[in-house]
N, C-alpha and C positions, 0 to 999 in steps of 0.2 A: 504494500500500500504506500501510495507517494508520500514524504512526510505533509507536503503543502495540501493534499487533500484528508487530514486524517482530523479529527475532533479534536477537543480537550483530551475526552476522556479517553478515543484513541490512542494519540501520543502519548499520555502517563503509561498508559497498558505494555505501547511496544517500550517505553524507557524501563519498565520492569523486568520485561519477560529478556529484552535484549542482554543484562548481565547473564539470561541463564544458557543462550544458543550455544552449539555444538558440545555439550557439558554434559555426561552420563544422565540421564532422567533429568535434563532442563526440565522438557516442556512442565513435567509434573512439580517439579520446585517454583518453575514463575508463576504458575500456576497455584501453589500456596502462598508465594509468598502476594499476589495482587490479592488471592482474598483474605492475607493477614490485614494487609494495609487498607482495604477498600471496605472487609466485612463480607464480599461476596463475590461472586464472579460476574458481572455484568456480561447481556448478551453480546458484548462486541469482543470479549475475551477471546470467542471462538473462531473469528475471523483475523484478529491482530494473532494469535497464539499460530492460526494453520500460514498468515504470513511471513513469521519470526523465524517458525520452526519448518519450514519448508514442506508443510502438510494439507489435506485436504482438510478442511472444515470437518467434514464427517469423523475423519481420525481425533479430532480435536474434541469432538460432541462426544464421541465412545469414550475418550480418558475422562472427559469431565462426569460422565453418566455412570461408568464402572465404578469410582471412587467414592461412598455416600459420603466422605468429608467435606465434598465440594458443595452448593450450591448457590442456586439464579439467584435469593434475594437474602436479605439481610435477616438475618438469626438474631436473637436474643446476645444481648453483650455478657451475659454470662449462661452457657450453656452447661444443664444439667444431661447428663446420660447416665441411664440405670440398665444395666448388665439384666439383658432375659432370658438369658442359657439354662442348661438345666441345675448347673451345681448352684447358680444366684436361687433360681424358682425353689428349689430344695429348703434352702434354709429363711424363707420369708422378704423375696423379691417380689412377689405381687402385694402382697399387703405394704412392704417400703412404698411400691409404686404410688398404688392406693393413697397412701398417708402424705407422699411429697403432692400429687394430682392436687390432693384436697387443700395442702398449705397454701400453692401457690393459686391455685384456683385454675388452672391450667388441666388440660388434658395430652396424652404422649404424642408429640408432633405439634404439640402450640407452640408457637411464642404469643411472652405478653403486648398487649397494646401498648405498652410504653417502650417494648423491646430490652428491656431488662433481663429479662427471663425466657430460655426456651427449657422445654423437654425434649430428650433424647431415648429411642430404645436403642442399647449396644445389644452383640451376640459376644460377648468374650471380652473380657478388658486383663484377662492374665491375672487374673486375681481367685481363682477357684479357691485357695487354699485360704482365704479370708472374704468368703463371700455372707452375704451379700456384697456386690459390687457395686463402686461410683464411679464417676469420674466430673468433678466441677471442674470448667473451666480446662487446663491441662494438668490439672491435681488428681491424682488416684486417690479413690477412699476407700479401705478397705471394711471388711464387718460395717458397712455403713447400715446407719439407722437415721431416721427422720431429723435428730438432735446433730449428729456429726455434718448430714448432709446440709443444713440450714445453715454451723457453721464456717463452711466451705464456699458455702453462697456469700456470705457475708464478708467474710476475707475475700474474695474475688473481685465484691463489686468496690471493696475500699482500698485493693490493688488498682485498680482501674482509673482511679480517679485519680 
């Protein structure tokens, strides 16, 4: 894409993804690190990324689609995810679930309207031997319980700031 025809937000996309071209798993690093910085991958990521990294757009739609880390719009600035596996469901991951749902008043796959707060389901966060599992933010919580998860929320949002 010409630089003189590309957007704002074009330009910042390729000024990102550009530190990562011909670099083991660029495409997939610029690709974290635009939605470190932006909160998400904006629909132009896929056309500046298939022009950066010398790919079809489609190739660029599958890496972004394959990885559920990635998504189109902005998440909650602190993201809870609760482990749904069977060794988490074994030791009382549905009722954690349950009891975080009802704290925050959120259901699994909301964010809040103020964006605050999302809900996450993981399948595995490597934590079997201490499960129930969490993970706030990029914190692991292990044996988590309603009291630990709240605060993990809390320290996260008063990192943030």
């Amino acid at each position: 894409m010409p630089e003189n025809k590309m957007t704002a937000v074009e330009s910042k996309l390729a000024s990102v993804m550009q530190k990562f071209v011909g670099k083991t798993g660029g495409l997939i690093s610029a690709l974290r690190q635009v939605q470190d910085q932006i909160g998400y991958l904006p629909q132009e990521a896929v056309s500046v990324g298939a022009d950066a990294f010398n790919l079809s757009r489609a190739e660029v739609k599958g890496v972004i689609s394959f990885y559920s880390d990635f998504h189109g719009a902005p998440k909650g600035r602190t993201v809870v995810r609760l482990c749904a596996a069977e060794a988490c469901q074994a030791v009382g991951g549905r009722e954690l679930q349950a009891g975080v749902e009802k704290k925050y008043a959120l259901k699994m796959g909301e964010t809040s309207a103020s964006k605050d707060i999302a809900l996450e389901r993981v399948f595995c966060l490597g934590l079997c031997s201490c499960a129930p599992a969490a993970m706030v933010g990029d914190r692991l919580v292990g044996r988590a319980d309603l009291e630990r998860i709240a605060t993990a929320v809390e320290s996260h949002a008063e990192e943030r700031k």
